[in-house]
C-alpha positions as CSV (number, residue, x, y, z in Angstrom):
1,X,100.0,101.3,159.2
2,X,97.9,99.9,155.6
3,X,94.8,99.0,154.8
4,X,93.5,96.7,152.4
5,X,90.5,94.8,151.1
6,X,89.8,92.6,148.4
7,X,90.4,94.4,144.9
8,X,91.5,97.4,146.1
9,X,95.2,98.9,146.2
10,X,97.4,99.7,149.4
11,X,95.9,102.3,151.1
12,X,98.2,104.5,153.0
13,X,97.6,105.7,156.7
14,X,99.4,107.9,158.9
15,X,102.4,109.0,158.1
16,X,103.8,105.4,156.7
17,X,103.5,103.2,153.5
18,X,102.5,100.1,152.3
19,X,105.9,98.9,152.4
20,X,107.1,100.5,155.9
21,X,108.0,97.3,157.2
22,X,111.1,97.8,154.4
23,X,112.0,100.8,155.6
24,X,111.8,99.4,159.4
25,X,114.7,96.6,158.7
26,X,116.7,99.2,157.2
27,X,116.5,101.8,159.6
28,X,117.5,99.1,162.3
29,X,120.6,97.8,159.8
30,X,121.2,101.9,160.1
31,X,120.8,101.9,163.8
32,X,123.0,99.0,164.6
33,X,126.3,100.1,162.7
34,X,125.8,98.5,159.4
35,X,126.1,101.3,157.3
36,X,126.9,99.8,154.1
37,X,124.6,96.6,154.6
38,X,121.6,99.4,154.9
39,X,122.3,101.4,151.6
40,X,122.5,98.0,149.7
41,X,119.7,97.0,151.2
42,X,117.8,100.5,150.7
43,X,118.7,100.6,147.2
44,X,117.7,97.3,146.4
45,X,114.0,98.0,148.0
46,X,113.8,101.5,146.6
47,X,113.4,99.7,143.3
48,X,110.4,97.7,144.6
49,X,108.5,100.2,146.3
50,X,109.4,103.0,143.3
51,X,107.8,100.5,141.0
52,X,104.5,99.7,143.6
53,X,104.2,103.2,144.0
54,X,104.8,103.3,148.1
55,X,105.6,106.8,147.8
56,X,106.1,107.4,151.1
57,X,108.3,104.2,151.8
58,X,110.6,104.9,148.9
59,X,111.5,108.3,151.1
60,X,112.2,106.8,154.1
61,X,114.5,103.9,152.1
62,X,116.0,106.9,150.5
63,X,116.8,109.3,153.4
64,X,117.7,106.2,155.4
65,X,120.5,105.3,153.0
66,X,121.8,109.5,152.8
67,X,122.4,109.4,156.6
68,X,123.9,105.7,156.4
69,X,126.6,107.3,153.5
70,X,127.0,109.9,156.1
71,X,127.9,107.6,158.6
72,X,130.3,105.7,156.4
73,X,132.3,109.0,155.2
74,X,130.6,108.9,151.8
75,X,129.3,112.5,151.3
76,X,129.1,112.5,147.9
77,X,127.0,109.9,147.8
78,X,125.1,111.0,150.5
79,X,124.3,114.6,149.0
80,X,123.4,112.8,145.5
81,X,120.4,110.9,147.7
82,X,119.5,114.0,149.6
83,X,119.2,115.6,146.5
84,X,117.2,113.3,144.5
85,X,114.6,112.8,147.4
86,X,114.0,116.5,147.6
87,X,113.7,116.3,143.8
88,X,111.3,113.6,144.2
89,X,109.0,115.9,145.7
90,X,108.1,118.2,142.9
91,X,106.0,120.9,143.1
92,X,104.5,119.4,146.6
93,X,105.3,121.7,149.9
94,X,106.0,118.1,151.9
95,X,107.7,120.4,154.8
96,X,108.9,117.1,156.7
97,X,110.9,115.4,153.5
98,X,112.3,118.9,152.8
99,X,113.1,119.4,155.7
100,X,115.1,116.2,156.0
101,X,116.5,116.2,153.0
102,X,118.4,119.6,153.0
103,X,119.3,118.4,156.8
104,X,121.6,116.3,155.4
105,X,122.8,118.0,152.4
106,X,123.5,120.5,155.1
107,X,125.7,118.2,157.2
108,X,127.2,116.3,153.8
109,X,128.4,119.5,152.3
110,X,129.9,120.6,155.8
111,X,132.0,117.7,155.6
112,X,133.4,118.2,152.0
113,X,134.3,121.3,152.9
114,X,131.2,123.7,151.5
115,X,130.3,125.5,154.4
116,X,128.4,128.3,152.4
117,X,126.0,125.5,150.8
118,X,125.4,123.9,153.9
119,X,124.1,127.4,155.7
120,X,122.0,127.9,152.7
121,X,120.8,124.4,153.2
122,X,120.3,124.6,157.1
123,X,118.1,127.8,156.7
124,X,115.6,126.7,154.0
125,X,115.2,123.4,156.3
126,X,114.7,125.1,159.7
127,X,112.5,127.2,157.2
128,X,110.4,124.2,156.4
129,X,110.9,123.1,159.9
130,X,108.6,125.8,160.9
131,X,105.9,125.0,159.0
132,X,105.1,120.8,160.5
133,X,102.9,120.6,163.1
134,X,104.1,120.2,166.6
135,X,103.7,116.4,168.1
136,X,103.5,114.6,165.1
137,X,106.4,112.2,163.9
138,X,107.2,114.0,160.9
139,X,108.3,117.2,163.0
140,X,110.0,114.7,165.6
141,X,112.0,113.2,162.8
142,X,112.5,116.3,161.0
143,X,113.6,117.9,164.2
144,X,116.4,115.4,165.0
145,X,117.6,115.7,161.6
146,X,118.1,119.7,161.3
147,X,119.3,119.1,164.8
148,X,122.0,116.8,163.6
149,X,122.4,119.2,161.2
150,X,123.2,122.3,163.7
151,X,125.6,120.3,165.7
152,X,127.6,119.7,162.2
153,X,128.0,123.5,162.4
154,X,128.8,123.7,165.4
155,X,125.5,125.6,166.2
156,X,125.3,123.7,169.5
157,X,123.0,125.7,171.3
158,X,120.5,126.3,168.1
159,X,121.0,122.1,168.6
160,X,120.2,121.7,171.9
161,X,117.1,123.9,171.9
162,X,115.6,121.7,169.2
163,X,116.3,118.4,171.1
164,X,114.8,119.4,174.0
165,X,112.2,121.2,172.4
166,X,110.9,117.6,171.3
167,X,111.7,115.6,174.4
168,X,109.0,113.3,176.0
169,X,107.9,111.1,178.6
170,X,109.9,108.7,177.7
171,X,108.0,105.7,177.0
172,X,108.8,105.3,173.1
173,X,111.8,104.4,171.0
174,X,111.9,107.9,169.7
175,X,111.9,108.9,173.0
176,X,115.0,106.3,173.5
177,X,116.8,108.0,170.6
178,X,116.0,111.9,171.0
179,X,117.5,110.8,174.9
180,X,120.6,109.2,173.0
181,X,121.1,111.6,171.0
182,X,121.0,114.6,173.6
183,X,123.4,112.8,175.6
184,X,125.5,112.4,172.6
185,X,125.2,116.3,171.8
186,X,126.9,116.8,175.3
187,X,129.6,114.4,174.9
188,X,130.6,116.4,171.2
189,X,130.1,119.2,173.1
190,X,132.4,118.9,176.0
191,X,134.9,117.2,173.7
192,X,135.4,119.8,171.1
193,X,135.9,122.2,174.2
194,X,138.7,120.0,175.4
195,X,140.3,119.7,172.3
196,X,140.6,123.3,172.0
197,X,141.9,123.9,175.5
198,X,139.1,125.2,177.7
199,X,138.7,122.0,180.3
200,X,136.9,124.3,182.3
201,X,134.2,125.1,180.4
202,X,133.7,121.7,179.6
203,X,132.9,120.0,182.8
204,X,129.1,120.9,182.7
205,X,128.7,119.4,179.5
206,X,130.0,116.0,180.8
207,X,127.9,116.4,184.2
208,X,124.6,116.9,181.9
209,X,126.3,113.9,179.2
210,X,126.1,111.7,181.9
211,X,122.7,112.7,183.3
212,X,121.5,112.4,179.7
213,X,122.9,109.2,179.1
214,X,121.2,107.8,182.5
215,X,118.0,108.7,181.4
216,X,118.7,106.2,178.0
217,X,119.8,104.3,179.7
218,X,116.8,103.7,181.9
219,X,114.2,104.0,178.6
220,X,116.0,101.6,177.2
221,X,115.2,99.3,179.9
222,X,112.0,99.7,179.9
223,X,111.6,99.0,176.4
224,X,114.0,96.2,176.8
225,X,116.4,97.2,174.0
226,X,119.8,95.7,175.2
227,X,122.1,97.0,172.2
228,X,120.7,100.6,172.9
229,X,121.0,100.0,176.7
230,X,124.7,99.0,176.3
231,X,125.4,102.5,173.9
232,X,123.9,104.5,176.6
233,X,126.2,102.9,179.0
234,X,129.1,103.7,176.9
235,X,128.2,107.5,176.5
236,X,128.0,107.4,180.5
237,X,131.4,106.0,180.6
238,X,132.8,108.2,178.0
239,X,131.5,111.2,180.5
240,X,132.4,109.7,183.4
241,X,135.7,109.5,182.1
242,X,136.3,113.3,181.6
243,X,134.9,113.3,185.4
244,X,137.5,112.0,186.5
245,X,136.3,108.5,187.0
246,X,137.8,106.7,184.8
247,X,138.2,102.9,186.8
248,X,134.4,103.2,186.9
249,X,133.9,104.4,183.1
250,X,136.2,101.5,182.0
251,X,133.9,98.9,183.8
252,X,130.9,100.6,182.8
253,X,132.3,100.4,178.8
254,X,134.2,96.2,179.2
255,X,130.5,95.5,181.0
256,X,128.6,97.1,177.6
257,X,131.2,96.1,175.4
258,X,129.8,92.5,176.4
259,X,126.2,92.8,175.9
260,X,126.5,94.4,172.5
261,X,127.9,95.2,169.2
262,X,129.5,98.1,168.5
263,X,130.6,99.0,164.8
264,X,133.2,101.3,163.3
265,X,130.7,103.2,161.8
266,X,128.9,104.0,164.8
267,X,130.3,107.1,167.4
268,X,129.3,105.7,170.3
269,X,132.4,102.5,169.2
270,X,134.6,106.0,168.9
271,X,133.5,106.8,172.9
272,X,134.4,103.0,173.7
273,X,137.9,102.5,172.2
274,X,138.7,106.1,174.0
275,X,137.6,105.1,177.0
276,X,139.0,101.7,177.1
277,X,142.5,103.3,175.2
278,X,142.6,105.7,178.3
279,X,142.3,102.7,180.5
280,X,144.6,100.4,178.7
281,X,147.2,103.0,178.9
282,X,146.9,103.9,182.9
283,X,147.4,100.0,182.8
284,X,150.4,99.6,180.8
285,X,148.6,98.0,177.8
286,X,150.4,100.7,175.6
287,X,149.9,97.8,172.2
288,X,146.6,97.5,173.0
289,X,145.5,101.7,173.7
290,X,147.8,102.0,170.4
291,X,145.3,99.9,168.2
292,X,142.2,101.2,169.7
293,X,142.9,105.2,169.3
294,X,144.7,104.6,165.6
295,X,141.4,102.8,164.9
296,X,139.3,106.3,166.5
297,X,141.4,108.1,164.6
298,X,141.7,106.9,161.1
299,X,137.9,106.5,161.4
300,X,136.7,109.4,162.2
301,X,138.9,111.5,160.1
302,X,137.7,109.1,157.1
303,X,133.9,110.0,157.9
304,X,134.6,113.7,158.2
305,X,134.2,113.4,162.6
306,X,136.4,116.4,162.9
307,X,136.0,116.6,166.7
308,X,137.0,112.6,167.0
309,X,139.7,112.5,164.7
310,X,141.5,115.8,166.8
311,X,140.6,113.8,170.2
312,X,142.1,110.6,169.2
313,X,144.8,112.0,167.8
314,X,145.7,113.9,171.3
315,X,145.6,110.4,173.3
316,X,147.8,109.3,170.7
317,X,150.0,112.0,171.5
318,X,149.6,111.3,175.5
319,X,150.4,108.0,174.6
320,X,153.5,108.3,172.6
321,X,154.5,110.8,175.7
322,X,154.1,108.3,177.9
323,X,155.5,105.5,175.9
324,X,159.1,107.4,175.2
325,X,158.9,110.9,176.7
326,X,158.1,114.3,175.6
327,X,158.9,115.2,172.6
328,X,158.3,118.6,170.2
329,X,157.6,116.3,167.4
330,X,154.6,115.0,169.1
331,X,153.1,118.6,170.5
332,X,153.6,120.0,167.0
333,X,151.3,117.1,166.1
334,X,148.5,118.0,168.4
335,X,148.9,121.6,168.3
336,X,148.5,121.2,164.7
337,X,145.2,119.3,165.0
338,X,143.8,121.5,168.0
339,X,144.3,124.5,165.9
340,X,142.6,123.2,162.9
341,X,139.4,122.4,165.1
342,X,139.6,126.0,166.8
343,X,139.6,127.5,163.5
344,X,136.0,125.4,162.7
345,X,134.9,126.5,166.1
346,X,135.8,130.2,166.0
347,X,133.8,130.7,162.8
348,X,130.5,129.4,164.9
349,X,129.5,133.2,165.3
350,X,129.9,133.6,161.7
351,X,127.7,130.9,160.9
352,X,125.4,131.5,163.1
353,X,125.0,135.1,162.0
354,X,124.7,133.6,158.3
355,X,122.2,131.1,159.7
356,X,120.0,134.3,161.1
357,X,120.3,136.1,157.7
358,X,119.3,133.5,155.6
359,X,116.3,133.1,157.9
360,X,115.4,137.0,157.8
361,X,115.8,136.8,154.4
362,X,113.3,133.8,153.8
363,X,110.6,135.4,155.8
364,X,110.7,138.1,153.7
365,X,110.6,136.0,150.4
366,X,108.0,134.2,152.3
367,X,105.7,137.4,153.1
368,X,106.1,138.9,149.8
369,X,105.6,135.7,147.7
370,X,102.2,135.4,150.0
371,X,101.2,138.8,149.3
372,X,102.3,138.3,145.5
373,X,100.8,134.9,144.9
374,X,97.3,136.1,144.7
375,X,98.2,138.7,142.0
376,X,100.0,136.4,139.6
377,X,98.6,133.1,140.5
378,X,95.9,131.6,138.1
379,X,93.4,130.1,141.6
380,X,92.1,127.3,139.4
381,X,95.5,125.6,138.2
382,X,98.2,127.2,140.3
383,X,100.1,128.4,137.4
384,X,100.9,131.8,136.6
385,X,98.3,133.9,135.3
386,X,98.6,136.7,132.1
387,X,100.1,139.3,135.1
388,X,102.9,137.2,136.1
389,X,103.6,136.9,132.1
390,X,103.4,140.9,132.0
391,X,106.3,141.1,134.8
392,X,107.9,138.7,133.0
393,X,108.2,140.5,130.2
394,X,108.8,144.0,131.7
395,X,111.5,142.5,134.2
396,X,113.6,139.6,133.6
397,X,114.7,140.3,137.4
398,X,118.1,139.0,136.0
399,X,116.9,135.3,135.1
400,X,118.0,133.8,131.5
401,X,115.3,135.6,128.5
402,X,113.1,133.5,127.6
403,X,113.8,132.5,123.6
404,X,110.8,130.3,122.4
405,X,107.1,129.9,123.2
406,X,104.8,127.5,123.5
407,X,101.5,127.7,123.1
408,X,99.3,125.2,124.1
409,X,95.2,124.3,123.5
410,X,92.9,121.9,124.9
411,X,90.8,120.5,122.0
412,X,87.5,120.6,121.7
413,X,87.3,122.1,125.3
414,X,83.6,123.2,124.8
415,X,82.7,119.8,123.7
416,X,83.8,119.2,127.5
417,X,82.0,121.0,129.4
418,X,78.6,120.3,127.4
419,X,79.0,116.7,127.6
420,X,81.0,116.2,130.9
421,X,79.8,119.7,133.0
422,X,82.2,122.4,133.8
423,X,83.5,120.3,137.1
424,X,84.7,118.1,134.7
425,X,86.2,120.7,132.7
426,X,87.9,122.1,135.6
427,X,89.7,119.1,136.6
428,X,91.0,118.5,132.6
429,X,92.3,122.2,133.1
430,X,93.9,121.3,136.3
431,X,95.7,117.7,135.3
432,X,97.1,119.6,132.2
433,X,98.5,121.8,134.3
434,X,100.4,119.3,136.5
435,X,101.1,117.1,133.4
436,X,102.9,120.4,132.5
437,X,104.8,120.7,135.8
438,X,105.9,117.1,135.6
439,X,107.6,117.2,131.9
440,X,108.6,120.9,132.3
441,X,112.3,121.8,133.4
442,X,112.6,123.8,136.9
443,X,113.2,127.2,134.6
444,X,110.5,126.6,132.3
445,X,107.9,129.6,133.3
446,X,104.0,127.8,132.9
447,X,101.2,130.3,132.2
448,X,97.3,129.7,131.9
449,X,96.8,132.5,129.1
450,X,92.9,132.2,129.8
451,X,90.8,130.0,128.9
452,X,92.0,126.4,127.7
453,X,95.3,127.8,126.5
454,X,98.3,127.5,128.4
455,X,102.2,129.1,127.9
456,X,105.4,127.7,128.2
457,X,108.3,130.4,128.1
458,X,111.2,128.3,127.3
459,X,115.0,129.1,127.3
460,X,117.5,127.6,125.4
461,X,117.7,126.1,122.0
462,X,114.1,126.1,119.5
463,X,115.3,122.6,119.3
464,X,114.9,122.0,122.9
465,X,111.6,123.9,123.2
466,X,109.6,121.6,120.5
467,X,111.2,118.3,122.8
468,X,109.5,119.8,125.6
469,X,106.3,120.5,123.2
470,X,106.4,117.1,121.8
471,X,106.9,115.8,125.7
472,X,104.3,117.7,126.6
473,X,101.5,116.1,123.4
474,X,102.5,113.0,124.3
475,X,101.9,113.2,127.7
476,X,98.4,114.3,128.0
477,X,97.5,111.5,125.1
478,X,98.7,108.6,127.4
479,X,97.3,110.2,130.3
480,X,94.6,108.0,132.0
481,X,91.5,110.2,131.8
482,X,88.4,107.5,133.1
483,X,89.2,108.5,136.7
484,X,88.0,112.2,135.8
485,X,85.1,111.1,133.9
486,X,84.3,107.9,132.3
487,X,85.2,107.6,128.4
488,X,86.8,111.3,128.5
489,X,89.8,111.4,126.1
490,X,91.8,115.0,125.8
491,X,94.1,115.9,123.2
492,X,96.0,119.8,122.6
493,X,97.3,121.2,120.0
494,X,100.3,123.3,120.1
495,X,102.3,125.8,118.6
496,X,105.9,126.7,118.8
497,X,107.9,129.2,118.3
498,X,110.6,131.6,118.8
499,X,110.7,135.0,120.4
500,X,111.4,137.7,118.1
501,X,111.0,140.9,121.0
502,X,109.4,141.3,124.2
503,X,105.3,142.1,124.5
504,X,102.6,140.5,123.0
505,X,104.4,140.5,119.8
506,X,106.8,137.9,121.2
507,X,104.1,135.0,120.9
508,X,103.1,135.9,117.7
509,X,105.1,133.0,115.9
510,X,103.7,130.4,118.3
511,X,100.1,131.9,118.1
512,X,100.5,131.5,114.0
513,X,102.0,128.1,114.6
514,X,99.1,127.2,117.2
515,X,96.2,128.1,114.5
516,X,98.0,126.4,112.4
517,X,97.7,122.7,114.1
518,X,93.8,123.0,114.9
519,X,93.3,123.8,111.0
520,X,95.6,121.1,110.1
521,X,92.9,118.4,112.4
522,X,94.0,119.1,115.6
523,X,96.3,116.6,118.4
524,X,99.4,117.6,116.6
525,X,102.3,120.0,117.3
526,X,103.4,122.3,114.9
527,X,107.1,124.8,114.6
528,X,107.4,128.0,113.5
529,X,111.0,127.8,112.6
530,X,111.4,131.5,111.2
């Protein structure tokens, strides 16, 4: 996955970093159940790689320890990371780390309780989703994770579709987990249909569980992975189970139990303890059912497993039925549950009708900003151009108005271009623009005027307009600028000041300001605090 030779950095191929091996022994601390153990671990590495520059590593450590706070109930936490990797990003499309990112700030903020951000979130990733190429990893990966996503919505069927949209042959270990995790779509499926009292419908969720599971089972084999053998096993026994087969699903889950490892964190230990709970009760091993499904329970319920925590709690119920008789106390207590789940699963229309607006509604913004772009985009730099600062000024379009200026100008640009040809020139113009992205905040509005000047409509405070000014002077001095040309050094000047009325007029102050720091020698920033 790298390159190197003597005297020359990493170089990156593929879809992986320098580093990836990190990310590889943290995805499998992930994999195997050790949730905590792999955000330590992630966080500790992000460091290194942050500081080597492994871009691409220090995304996978960081989505790798949001789904691993998922896992251990830590939402918070796990919507802080999704929302610093898809701040990482920038200005870059990246459709595959976008994707992923808001995938899980999708499922996160189900699970605190913001249902609204997470269909907001959903859309723009199945946005992105829609935009990665077909048969490469990153729209495998990204897939599974918007998948994940869905199924946290209870969008099942949008779910499904995606999994086995992406299916293969079968020969890889994402073909192992994409199989896993189908199988382990049925199995939420058919339980959340049980829980809210429609056995019947469930069965054929089970039937296709099981056949899913098989099928991991058997890849898993092949590859000669015995941990993800045994948690196939356990999702076949877990669907055997609601078959009706439960002798065979308890020796199919002691026989897996045996082989592997099965964590807290992981639900595939939530299908074992129900399965050998059910089994231990039918046995008269009340104690021992007791402490398995209070274990399901509390679990899930800490983690935000809605569906597990409202099933364990139900075979705690059986149990306490069958341990002193019925009793209202104990229906109240499921009925209580069940109803809280068929409240979640009643709104799936609704969500999924949200999920379909918010779609419509970014292909619209989609086709409209493409037909727009051309007319307010400057080609050369990306920024906006003098049109979009027209609009601006016509139509705030309800956004904050902007209240200072700053005007911007490359020095001694014609110098430049004589000495270092216009090529040269272009590709000063174009790093000043991204050095202008990179220190500017997200509503800062970043205009080439024409020329070598550039615009900076700023909100807020003067004060925090000539921070961003001074940000931006210092920045392009301790810029490297050999790799453009050798020996090239590039210094602005700038002007700042405040808006005084909308038009031309308003950039009058920073204009005066501007002229103002080239007579005064130039590389220098100067306020117009009037």
């Amino acid at each position: 996955m790298t390159s190197t030779r003597p005297g020359t950095d990493l170089a990156v191929i593929g879809d992986f970093g320098p580093y990836d091996a990190l990310a590889d022994v943290v995805h499998g601390l992930y994999l195997d159940g050790v949730s905590t153990r792999a955000v330590d671990v992630a966080r500790t590495w992000l460091a290194l790689t942050e500081a080597a520059g492994d871009v691409l590593t220090s995304r996978y450590l960081r989505y790798i320890a949001a789904i691993a706070l998922q896992d251990y109930g830590r939402h918070g936490e796990a919507v802080a990371e999704a929302t610093a990797l898809a701040e990482s990003l920038g200005n870059d499309s990246e459709p595959v780390w976008r994707a992923k990112a808001l995938a899980v700030l999708a499922e996160s903020a189900v699970r605190i309780g913001e249902h609204g951000r997470a269909i907001a979130a959903l859309a723009e990733a199945d946005w992105h989703l829609r935009s990665i190429r077909v048969g490469t990893y990153g729209h495998l990966s990204a897939s599974m994770a918007v998948a994940l996503s869905m199924r946290s919505l209870n969008l099942l069927e949008d779910a499904e579709t995606l999994l086995v949209a992406i299916q293969d042959d079968g020969s890889t270990q994402a073909d192992l987990l994409i199989a896993l995790e189908s199988a382990g779509l049925s199995a939420y499926w058919g339980t959340a249909l049980v829980t809210i009292g429609r056995q019947d419908d469930a069965g054929v969720h089970f039937v296709v569980c099981a056949q899913r599971a098989v099928r991991a089972r058997r890849i898993a084999e092949r590859l000669g992975d015995v941990q993800m053998t045994s948690r196939a096993e356990v999702v076949e026994a877990f669907a055997l189970m609601h078959l009706g087969l439960l002798d065979l699903a308890a020796a199919r889950a002691r026989a897996a139990a045996e082989r592997a490892t099965f964590r807290i964190e992981l639900v595939d230990t939530y299908l074992l303890h129900l399965v050998l709970g059910r089994a231990a009760v039918e046995e008269g091993r009340l104690d021992e059912a007791r402490e398995r499904l209070t274990l399901v329970q509390r679990s899930a319920a800490s983690a935000g497993r809605e569906v597990w925590s409202v099933a364990a709690t139900g075979a705690l119920a059986d149990l306490h039925t069958v341990e002193f008789g019925p009793h209202e106390g104990m229906d109240l207590w499921r009925s209580v549950a069940q109803e809280a789940l068929q409240r979640s699963w009643s709104e799936r229309e609704g969500r999924f009708a949200a999920l379909q607006d918010r779609s419509r509604l970014r292909e619209l913004t989609a086709h409209s900003a493409r037909m727009g772009r051309a007319a307010v985009q400057d080609p050369l730099t990306g920024l906006g151009n003098r049109r979009m600062l027209q609009e601006a000024s016509e139509t705030n379009g309800g956004a904050a108005r902007p209240t200072s200026v700053i005007f911007i100008d490359v020095d001694q640009f014609k110098d430049v271009n004589d000495t270092h040809t216009h090529a040269v020139g272009d590709a000063v113009l174009r790093e000043v623009a991204t050095i202008l992205r990179v220190v500017s905040r997200e509503e800062d509005m970043l205009i080439r005027f024409g020329g070598d000047e550039f615009l900076i409509l700023s909100t807020g405070p003067l004060e925090g307009a000539v921070a961003l000014a001074h940000r931006v002077h210092g920045a392009v001095r301790a810029h490297s600028w050999d790799h453009v040309a050798p020996g090239l050094e590039v210094t602005v000047s700038i002007g700042v000041g405040r808006v005084a009325e909308t038009g031309h007029a308003s950039m009058l102050a920073a204009d005066g300001a501007l002229m103002s720091a080239k007579r005064s020698g130039r590389d220098r920033v100067v306020v117009d605090e009037h």
